[in-house]
Structures are given as structure tokens and as C-alpha cells.
C-alpha positions as CSV (number, residue, x, y, z in Angstrom):
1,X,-98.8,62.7,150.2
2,X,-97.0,60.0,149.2
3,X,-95.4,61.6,146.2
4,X,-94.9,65.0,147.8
5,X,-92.8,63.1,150.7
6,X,-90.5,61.6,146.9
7,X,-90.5,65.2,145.8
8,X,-88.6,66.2,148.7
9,X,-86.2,63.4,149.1
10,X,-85.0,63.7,145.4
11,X,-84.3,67.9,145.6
12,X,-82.9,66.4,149.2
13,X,-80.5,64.0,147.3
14,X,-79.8,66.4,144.3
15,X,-78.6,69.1,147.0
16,X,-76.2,66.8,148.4
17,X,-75.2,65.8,144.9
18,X,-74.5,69.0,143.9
19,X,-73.5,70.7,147.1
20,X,-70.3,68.4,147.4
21,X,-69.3,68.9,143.8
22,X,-69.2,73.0,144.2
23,X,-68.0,72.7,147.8
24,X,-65.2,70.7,146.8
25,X,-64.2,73.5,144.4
26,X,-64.3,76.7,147.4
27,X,-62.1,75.0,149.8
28,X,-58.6,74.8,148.5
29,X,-55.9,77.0,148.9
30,X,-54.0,77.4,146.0
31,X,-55.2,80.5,143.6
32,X,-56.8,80.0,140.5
33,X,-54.5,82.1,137.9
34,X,-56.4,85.2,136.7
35,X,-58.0,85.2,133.3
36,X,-55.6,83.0,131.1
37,X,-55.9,82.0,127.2
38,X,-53.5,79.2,127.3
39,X,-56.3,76.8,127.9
40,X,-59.7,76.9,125.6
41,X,-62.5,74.8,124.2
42,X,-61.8,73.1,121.1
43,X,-63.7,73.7,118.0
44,X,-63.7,71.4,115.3
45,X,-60.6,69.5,114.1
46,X,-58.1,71.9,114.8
47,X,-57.8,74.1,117.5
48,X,-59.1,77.7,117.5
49,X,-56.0,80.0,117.3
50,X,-54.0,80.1,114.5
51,X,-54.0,77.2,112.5
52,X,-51.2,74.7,112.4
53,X,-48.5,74.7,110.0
54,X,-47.9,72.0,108.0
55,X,-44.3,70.1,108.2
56,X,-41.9,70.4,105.3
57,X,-42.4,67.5,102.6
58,X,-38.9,68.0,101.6
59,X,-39.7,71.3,99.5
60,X,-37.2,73.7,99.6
61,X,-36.6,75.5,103.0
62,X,-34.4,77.7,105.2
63,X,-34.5,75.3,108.1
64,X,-33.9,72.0,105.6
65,X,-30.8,70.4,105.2
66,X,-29.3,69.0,102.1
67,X,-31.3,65.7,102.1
68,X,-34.0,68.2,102.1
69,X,-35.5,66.6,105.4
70,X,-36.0,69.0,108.7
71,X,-33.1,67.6,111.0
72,X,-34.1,66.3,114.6
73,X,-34.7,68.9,117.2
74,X,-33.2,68.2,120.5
75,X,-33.8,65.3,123.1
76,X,-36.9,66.0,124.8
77,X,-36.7,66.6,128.5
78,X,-36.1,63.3,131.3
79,X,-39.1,62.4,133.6
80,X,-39.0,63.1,137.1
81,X,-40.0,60.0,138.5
82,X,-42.0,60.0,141.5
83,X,-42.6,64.2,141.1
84,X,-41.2,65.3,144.4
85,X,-38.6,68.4,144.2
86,X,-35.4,67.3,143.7
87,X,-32.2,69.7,143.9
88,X,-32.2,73.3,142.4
89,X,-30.6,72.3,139.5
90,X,-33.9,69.3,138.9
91,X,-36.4,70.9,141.0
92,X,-40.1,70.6,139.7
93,X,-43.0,72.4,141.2
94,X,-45.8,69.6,142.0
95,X,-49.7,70.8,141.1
96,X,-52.0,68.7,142.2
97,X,-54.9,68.9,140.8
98,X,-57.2,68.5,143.9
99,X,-55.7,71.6,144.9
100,X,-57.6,73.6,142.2
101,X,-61.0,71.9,143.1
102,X,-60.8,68.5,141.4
103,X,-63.0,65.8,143.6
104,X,-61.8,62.9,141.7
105,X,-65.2,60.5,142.3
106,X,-65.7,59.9,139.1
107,X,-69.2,62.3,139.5
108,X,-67.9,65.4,139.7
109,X,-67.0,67.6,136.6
110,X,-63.6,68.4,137.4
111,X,-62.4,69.9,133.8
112,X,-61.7,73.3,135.2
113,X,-59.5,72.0,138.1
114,X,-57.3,70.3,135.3
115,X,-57.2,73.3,132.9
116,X,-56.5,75.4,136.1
117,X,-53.7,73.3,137.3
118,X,-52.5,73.4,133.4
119,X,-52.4,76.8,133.3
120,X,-50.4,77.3,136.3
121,X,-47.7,74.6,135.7
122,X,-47.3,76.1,132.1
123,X,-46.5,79.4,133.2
124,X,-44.3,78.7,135.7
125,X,-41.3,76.9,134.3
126,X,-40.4,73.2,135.1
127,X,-43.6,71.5,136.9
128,X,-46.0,68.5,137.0
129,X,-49.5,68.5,136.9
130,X,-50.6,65.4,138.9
131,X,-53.9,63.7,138.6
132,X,-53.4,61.7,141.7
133,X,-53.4,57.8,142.6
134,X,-56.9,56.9,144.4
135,X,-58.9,59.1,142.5
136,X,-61.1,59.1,139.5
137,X,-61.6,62.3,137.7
138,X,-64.2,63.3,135.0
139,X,-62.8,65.6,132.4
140,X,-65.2,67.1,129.0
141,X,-63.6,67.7,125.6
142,X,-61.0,70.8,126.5
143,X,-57.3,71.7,125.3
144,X,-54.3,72.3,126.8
145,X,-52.5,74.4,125.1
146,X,-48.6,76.1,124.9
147,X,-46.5,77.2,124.2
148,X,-45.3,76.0,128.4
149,X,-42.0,76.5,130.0
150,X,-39.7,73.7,129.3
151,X,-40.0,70.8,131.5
152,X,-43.8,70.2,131.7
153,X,-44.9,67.2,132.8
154,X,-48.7,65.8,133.2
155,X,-48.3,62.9,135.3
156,X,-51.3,60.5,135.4
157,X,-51.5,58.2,138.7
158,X,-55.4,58.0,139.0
159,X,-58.5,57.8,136.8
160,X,-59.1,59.7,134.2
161,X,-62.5,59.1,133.0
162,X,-64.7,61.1,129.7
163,X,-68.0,61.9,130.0
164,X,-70.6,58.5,129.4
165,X,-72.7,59.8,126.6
166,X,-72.2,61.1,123.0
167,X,-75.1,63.8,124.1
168,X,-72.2,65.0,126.8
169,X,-70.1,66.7,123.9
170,X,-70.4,70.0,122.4
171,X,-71.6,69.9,118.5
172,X,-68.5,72.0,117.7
173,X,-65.9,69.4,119.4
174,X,-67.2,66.1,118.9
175,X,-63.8,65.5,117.3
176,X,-61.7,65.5,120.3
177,X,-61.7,65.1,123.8
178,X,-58.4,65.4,125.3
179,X,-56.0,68.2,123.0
180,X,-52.5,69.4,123.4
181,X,-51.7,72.2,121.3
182,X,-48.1,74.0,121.1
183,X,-47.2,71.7,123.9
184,X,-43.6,72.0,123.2
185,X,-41.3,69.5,125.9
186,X,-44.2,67.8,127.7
187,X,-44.0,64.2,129.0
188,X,-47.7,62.4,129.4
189,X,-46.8,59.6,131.5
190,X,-47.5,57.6,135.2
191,X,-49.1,54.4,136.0
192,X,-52.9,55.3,135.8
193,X,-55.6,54.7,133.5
194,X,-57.3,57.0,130.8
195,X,-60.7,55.9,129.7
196,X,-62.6,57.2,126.7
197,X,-66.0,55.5,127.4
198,X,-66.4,54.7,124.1
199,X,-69.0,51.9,123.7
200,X,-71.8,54.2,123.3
201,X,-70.3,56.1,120.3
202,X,-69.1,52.3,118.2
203,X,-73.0,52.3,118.9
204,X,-73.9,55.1,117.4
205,X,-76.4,53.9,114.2
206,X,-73.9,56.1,111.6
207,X,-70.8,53.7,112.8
208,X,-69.5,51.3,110.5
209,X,-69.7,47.8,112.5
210,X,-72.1,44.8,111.6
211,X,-75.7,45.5,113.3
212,X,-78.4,42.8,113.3
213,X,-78.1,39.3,111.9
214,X,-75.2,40.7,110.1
215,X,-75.7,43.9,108.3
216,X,-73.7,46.6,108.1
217,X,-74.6,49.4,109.3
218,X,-73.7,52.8,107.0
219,X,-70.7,55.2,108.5
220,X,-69.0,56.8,109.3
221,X,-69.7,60.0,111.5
222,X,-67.8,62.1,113.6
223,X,-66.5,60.8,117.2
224,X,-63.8,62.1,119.9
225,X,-60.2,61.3,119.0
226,X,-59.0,60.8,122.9
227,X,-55.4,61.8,123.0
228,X,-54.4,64.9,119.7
229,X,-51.4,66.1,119.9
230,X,-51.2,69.3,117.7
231,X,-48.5,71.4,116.0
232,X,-45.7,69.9,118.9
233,X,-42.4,69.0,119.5
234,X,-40.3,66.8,122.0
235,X,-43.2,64.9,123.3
236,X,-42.9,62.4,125.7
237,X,-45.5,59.7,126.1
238,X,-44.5,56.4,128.9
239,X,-46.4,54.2,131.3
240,X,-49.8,55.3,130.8
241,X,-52.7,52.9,129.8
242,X,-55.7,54.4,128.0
243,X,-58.7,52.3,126.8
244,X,-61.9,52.3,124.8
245,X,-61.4,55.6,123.0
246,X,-64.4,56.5,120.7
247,X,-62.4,56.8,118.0
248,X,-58.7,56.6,117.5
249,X,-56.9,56.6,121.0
250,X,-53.9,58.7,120.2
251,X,-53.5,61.0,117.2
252,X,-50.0,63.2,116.6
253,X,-50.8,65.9,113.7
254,X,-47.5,67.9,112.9
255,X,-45.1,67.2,115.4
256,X,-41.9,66.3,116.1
257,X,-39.2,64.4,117.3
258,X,-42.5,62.0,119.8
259,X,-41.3,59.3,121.9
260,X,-43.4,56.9,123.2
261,X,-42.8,54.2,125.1
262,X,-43.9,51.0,127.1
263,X,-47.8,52.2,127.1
264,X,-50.9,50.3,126.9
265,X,-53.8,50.5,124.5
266,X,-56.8,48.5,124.4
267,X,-60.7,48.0,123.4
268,X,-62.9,45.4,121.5
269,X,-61.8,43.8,118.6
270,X,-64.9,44.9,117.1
271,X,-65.3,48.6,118.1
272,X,-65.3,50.5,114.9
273,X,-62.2,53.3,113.8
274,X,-60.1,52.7,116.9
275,X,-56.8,53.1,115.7
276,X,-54.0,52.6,118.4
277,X,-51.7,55.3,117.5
278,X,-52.3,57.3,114.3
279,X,-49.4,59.6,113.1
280,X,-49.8,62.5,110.1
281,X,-47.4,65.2,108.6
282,X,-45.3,64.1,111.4
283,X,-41.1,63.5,111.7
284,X,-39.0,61.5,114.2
285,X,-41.2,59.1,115.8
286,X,-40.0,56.4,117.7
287,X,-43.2,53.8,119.3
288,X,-41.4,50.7,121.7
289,X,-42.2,48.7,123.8
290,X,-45.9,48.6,123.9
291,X,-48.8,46.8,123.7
292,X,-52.0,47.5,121.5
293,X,-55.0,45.9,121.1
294,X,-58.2,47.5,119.1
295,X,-60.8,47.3,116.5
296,X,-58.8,48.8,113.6
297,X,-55.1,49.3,112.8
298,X,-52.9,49.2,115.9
299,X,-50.6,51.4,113.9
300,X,-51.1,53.7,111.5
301,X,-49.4,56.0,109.2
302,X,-50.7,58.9,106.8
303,X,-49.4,61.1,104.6
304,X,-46.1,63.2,105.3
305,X,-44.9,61.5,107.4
306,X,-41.0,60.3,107.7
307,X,-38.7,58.7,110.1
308,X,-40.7,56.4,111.9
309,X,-39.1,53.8,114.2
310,X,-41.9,51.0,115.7
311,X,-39.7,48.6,117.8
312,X,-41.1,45.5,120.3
313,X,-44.6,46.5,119.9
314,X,-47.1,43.4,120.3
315,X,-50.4,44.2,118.4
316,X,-53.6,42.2,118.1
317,X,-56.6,41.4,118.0
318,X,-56.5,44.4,115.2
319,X,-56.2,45.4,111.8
320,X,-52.6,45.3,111.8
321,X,-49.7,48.0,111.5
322,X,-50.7,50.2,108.5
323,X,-48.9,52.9,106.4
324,X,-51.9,54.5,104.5
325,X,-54.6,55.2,103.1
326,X,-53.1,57.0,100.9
327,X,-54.0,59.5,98.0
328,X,-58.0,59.6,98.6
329,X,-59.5,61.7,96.5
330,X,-56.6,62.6,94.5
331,X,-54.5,63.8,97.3
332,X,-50.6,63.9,97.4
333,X,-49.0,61.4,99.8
334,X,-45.6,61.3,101.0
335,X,-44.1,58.7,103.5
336,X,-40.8,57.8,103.5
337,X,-38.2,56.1,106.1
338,X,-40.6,53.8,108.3
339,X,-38.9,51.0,110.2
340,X,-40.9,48.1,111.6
341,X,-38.9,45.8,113.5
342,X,-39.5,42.7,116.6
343,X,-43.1,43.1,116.3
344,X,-45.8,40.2,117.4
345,X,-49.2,40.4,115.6
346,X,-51.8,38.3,116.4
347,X,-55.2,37.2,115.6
348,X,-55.7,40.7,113.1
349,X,-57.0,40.7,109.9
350,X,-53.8,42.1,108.4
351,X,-50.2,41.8,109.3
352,X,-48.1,44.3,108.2
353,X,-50.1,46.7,105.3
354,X,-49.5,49.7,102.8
355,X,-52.6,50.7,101.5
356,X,-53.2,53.5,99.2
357,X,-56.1,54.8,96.7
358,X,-56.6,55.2,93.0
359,X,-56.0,58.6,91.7
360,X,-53.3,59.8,94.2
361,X,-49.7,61.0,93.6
362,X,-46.6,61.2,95.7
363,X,-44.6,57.9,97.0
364,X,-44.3,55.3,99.9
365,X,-40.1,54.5,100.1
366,X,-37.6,53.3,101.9
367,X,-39.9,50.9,104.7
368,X,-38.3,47.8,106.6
369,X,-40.6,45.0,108.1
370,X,-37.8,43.1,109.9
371,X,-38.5,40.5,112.5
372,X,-42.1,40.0,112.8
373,X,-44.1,36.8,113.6
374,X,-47.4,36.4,112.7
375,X,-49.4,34.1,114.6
376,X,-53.0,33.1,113.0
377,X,-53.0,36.5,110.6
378,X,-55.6,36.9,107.9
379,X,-53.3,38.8,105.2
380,X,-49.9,38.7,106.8
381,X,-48.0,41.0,103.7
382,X,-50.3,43.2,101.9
383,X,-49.3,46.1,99.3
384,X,-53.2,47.6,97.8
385,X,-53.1,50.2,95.8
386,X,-56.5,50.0,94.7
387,X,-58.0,50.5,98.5
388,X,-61.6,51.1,98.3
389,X,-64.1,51.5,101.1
390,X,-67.4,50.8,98.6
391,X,-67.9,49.2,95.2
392,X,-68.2,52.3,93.1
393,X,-64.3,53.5,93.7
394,X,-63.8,54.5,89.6
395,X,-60.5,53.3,88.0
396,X,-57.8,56.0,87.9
397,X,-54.4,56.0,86.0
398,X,-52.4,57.9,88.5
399,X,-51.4,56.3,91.9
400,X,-48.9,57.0,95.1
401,X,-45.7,55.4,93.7
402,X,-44.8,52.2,96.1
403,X,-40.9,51.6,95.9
404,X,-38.0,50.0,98.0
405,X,-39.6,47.9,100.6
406,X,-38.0,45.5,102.3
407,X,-39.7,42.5,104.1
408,X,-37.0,40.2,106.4
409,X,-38.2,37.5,108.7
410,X,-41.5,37.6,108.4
411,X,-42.1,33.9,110.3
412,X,-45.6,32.3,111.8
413,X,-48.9,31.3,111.2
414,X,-51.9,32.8,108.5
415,X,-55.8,32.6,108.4
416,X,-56.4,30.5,105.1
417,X,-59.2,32.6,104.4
418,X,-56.6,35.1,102.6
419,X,-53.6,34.3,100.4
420,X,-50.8,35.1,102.6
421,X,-48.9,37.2,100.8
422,X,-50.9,39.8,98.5
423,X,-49.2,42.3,96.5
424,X,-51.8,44.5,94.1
425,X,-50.1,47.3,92.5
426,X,-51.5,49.4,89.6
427,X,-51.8,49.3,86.1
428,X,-50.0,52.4,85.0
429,X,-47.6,52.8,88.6
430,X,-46.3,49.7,89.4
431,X,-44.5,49.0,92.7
432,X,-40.7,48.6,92.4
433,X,-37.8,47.2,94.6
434,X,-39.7,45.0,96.7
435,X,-37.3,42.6,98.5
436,X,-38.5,39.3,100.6
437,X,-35.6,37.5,102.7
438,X,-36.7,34.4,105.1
439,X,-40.5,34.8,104.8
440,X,-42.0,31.4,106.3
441,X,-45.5,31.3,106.9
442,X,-47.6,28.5,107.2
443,X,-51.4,28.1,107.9
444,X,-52.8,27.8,111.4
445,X,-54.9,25.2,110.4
446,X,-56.2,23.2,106.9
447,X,-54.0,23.5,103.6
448,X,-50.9,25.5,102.8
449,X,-52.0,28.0,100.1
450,X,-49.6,28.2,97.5
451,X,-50.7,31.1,95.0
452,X,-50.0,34.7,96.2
453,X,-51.4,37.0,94.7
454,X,-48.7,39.3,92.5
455,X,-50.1,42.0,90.3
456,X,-47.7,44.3,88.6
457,X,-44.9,44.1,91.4
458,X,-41.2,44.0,90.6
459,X,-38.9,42.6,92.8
460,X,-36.6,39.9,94.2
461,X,-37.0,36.9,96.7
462,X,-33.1,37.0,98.2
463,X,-33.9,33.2,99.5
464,X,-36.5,30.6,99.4
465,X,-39.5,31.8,101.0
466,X,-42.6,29.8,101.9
467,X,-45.0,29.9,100.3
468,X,-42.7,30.6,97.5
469,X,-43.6,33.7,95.5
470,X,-42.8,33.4,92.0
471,X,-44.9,36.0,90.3
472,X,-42.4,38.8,91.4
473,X,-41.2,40.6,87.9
474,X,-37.7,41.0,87.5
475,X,-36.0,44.2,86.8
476,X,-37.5,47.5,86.9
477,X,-40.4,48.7,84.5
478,X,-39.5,50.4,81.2
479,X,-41.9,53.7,82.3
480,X,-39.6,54.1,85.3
481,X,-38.2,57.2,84.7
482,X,-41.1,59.2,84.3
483,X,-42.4,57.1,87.9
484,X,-39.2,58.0,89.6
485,X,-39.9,62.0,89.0
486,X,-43.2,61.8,91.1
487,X,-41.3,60.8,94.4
488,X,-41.2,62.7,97.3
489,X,-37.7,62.4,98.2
């Protein structure tokens, strides 16, 4: 008796459970938009329609100017502000999600009610699609996807929460959970909180994190990027805090001309692969005025990627700022143009890092570290070029060609464990124009370490730096010439 009298209150409980989440979804007002395509599942690492093309590495090209670099597109659209409908000539069309069945307690499913809302906004010219304050919404893996009328902006005030369980995501988009695809002139922005739940994927036994008494466990495996933007141009990212991705928090494949600015970015210094912001075969990228703090590089940069400007970013605990890996399994890498400037990095096991991989081709050029303190950093100046995630990487003559990098003001504290300065180039490619002005670091605690480590590095130290560095070579190497023809640009 007494278990039947259970039976009935739990189908009792589940009813209520479930009633309110589809009764939520039948009383609203606004239509749903017939049958639309702009919105669909993703399936594997790239979306499902056509796939995106890659951006010009300075080849030749119709739309490339004489530096053979694709000029910047134009200024991405201004917020809104607050999202209420200004005068004709600014007017924006508010869509609340709530209005297309969202429930917002954090319970509820409400991934339809945000593709709905998407889908609507998209089509109809300048609008918002507002994920309220006071609410916290659930959303699965899904895309958003253009191309949208100009002016589109997604503006996040509440929660917005993924699912709480690796089982939660389909086998054929456990890559990503939030994706925006063609989304040509959006703005991501507002004073609310996006949370990727990740702690139970850095559990997963495939990650690569230290397990019992030590060990490390083997890795890695597949896990949701949070925040992909695909293929995309003019893109507008301010305000927004988003925490504990699975994997890396926000990912920019092929796009251009991305601003972001003043956002937030945080999760354990141990969770495994959590890149802050990872940018690749991208142009015109400008990150300020933000703060990062994760279990892998706060910043990193891959291949094809130019014209990056990283300005008053604070970063740590982390792995540092990063351009690379580069040239894994043979591939060709070009980066060119980065600019690091009035940066903080703190209590990371690298400072500011190019790291590349036996065997590759291309070139890493042109990069400024200028103004950067360091405060208790394991390896505050690093060039590797013979990067290797096991103890079986083979040694390979060919490498990604490392020249013209300029470090200035580099000032602050290192963890002693490290030389603090390391600068490994290869055998047959050695790295070339590397400058060092007023680099001063000292150790946070025990013995300043006077040895850096120089291997095949040519360069110049413009003043007295500490410690000093006198295993620069002077000069360029005699093989230049045939180094110089394997640069990008």
C-alpha cells in the first residue's frame, strides 16, 4: 500500500514537472515563424550546409590588395543599449524570448524558444533577441545561423545555463554547444552570465588532467566548444561573462574584422583545454579590456591568422597568451601581425608563448609583446619550436620559420622552477630578428637565475636586460635566403 501511495505521488510530481514546462510554451502570443532553415542542429565540427571557406593566406586574389592581405570590411554595427525602440532612423524590434515559450527556471528546455526568437529577429531587419534579467534559461547544443539582416543583436541579461551532463549531447555535436554560422553584423553582449557546466566533462576519464595520487590520465576526447563563431564578419562581442566551458569558451574560425571587448572569462586553473579565446584562419581582431582566467592559454592563436590587436587584458591563473601550436603533423602555418600590448599575467605557467611543431612549414612574423608584467610566471618569454605533447615526437628538419619579434617591457616576477627566458629554435630553421628592450624580471622568491636558455636564435638585446641574455647570435644565418622564401607574407 505503502509503495503504491509513492507510485502516485511521483507520476503526481512528474505531471506538474512537465505540465508547466509545455504550458509555458502554449500561452504566448507572438507566432512561431513557419518552417525556417536558418536555425539547425549542428553536426560535427562544422556546421551542416556548405562548408566554410577558408580566408586568404595572402595567395593571389581578386578581393586582395597589393600587400596581398584582404583589407578590413566595414565597422560593425553600434549596440543599442538598453534595447528599447529608439527613433525611426535607430529603431530595433525587441524579441524576448519568453514570448516564444522560454520559462527561464533553469528546468525547462527552452532551446526552441531561443532558435524561434532567432529566427524571427534575423528575418526581420534590425532587432534584439533578449534573454531576459531574472531568469535562467537551459539551452542544448543548437546553431544560429545567417545570413540575418544587418543590425542583429543577441542581448544576454539573464542565465544562460547548458545542459549538466556529457550524456545530455547528441553523439554528432559533442563539439559545440552554442554556434553562430554566417552571422554577419551581430553583437553578443549584456550584463548576464553564460555557463557551460563543464566540470563533468574536465572529468571525463579521456581528459588530460592529473587523476589519483598524481597520474595523468590519457586524452584527449572530444568536448563542447561554448561560444563558435563560424565563417563571420563584423562581430561584436561586450559585457558578457561566460564561465566553466567544457572545452575552449570562445572559438572564432574564419571571420572577420571581431571586436571584443570588456568581457569576462573564468574556470579552474586546473580544468583541462579551456582556452579563453581561441582565434583560427581569422583577420582583424581586436580583444581589450578583459579579464580571463582558465586552465589552459587565456589566448590563443592558430594558424592563418593576421592582424591581431590584444590590448589591457589581465590573464591568470592560465597557461598564458599563446600564438600556436603550430605545424602539427606537417601542416602549413601562417600568423603574421599580432600585437600584445598592457597586459597583466599572473600566476600561469607561461607568459607570453610561440609554440610550434617539428615538421611544419610557413612562418610566425612581425609580433609585438610591449608592456607586460609578469607577476610570479613559470616561463615568462618562451619561443619552442620543438613543441611536443608525448616523448615519441620524431626529429624533423623542416619547421614554421619564427622571425621579427619584438619583446619591450616585459617587467615583474618568475617562478624559479623555469629559466625565465627560453628561446629553442631549430636546427635547420633558426629564429631571426628577435629584439629584447627593458626586459627586467626577477624571481618571486629564492635565487635569481642567470642562464637562459638560447638555442639557435639570432637577435639583439637593444639595452641591458635582466637577467642578461647573452647567448643571442648576432647577425642573420648564412641559409637565410632559402628560409626567407618559405614565409607567408
Amino acid at each position: 500500500m505503502e509503495l503504491a501511495r509513492m507510485v502516485m505521488l511521483l507520476v503526481f510530481i512528474s505531471s506538474i514537472f512537465f505540465g508547466t514546462c509545455v504550458e509555458s510554451r502554449t500561452h504566448h502570443h507572438k507566432k512561431h515563424p513557419k518552417h525556417s532553415n536558418i536555425s539547425q542542429p549542428p553536426t560535427g565540427a562544422y556546421p551542416p550546409s556548405e562548408p566554410p571557406e577558408p580566408v586568404s593566406d595572402g595567395s593571389n586574389s581578386s578581393s586582395t590588395n597589393s600587400t596581398g592581405l584582404i583589407p578590413p570590411p566595414s565597422p560593425s554595427p553600434s549596440p543599442i543599449g538598453d534595447g528599447t525602440r529608439g527613433d525611426s532612423s535607430n529603431s530595433s524590434v525587441i524579441y524576448d524570448v519568453r514570448a516564444y515559450g522560454a520559462v527561464g527556471d533553469g528546468v525547462c528546455d527552452d532551446t526552441e524558444a531561443f532558435k524561434n526568437a532567432w529566427d524571427s529577429a534575423c528575418e526581420s531587419g534590425s532587432a534584439t533577441v533578449l534573454a531576459p534579467k531574472g531568469y535562467t534559461f537551459i539551452i542544448h547544443s543548437t546553431i544560429f545561423t545567417g545570413p540575418c539582416q544587418s543590425g542583429l543583436i543577441f542581448q544576454v541579461e539573464g542565465t544562460i545555463l547548458a545542459p549538466d551532463n556529457p550524456d545530455s549531447w547528441p553523439s554528432n555535436s559533442r563539439r559545440n554547444w552554442l554556434v553562430f554560422y554566417r552571422t554577419d553584423g551581430i553583437a553578443l553582449q549584456g550584463g548576464g552570465l553564460i555557463d557551460g557546466r563543464g566540470e563533468k566533462w574536465w572529468n571525463l576519464p579521456c581528459k588530460p588532467h592529473k587523476g589519483i595520487n598524481g597520474t595523468t590520465l590519457p586524452g584527449p576526447c572530444d568536448s563542447p566548444v561554448a561560444l563558435r563563431f563560424f565563417t563571420s564578419s563584423n562581430i561584436t562581442v561586450s559585457g558578457v561573462k561566460i564561465q566553466n566551458s567544457p572545452q575552449f569558451h570562445f572559438r572564432f574560425d574564419m571571420c572577420r574584422n571581431v571586436t571584443i571587448d570588456s568581457i569576462s572569462i573564468s574556470s579552474p586553473a586546473l580544468s583541462p583545454n579551456t582556452d579563453g579565446i581561441h582565434v583560427e584562419n581569422s583577420q582583424y581582431v581586436t580583444i581589450h579590456n578583459s579579464v580571463i582566467s582558465n586552465g589552459d592559454d587565456c589566448i590563443s592563436i592558430g594558424a592563418g591568422t593576421v592582424n591581431i590587436d590584444i590590448q589591457n587584458v589581465t590573464c591568470g591563473p592560465s597557461h598564458g597568451i599563446s600564438i600556436g601550436s603550430l605545424g602539427k603533423q606537417n601542416s602549413r602555418a601562417c600568423v603574421s601581425n599580432i600585437t600584445v600590448k598592457n597586459a597583466v599575467i599572473k600566476h600561469s605557467d607561461n607568459g607570453v608563448r610561440i609554440k610550434t611543431w617539428q615538421g611544419g612549414s610557413g612562418s610566425v612574423s612581425s609580433v609585438t609583446f610591449e608592456n607586460i608584467k609578469m607577476d610570479t610566471v613559470r616561463n615568462p618569454i618562451i619561443i619552442d619550436q620543438f613543441y611536443c605533447l608525448s616523448k615519441n615526437c620524431p626529429n624533423q628538419t623542416s619547421a614554421v620559420f619564427v622571425s621579427d619579434i619584438t619583446y619591450s617591457n616585459i617587467r615583474g616576477t618568475y617562478d624559479i622552477r623555469s629559466p625565465p627566458i627560453h628561446l629553442g629554435c631549430s636546427d635547420s630553421v633558426p629564429c631571426t630578428n628577435i629584439t629584447l628592450t627593458e626586459v627586467e624580471l626577477f624571481p618571486s622568491a629564492g635565487d635569481l637565475i642567470s642562464d637562459p636558455f638560447c638555442w639557435n636564435v639570432y637577435g639583439v638585446s637593444e639595452t641591458v636586460t635582466i637577467p642578461p641574455i647573452p647567448c643571442l647570435l648576432e647577425g642573420l644565418p648564412r641559409s637565410i635566403l632559402d628560409i626567407e622564401n618559405d614565409r607567408c607574407f
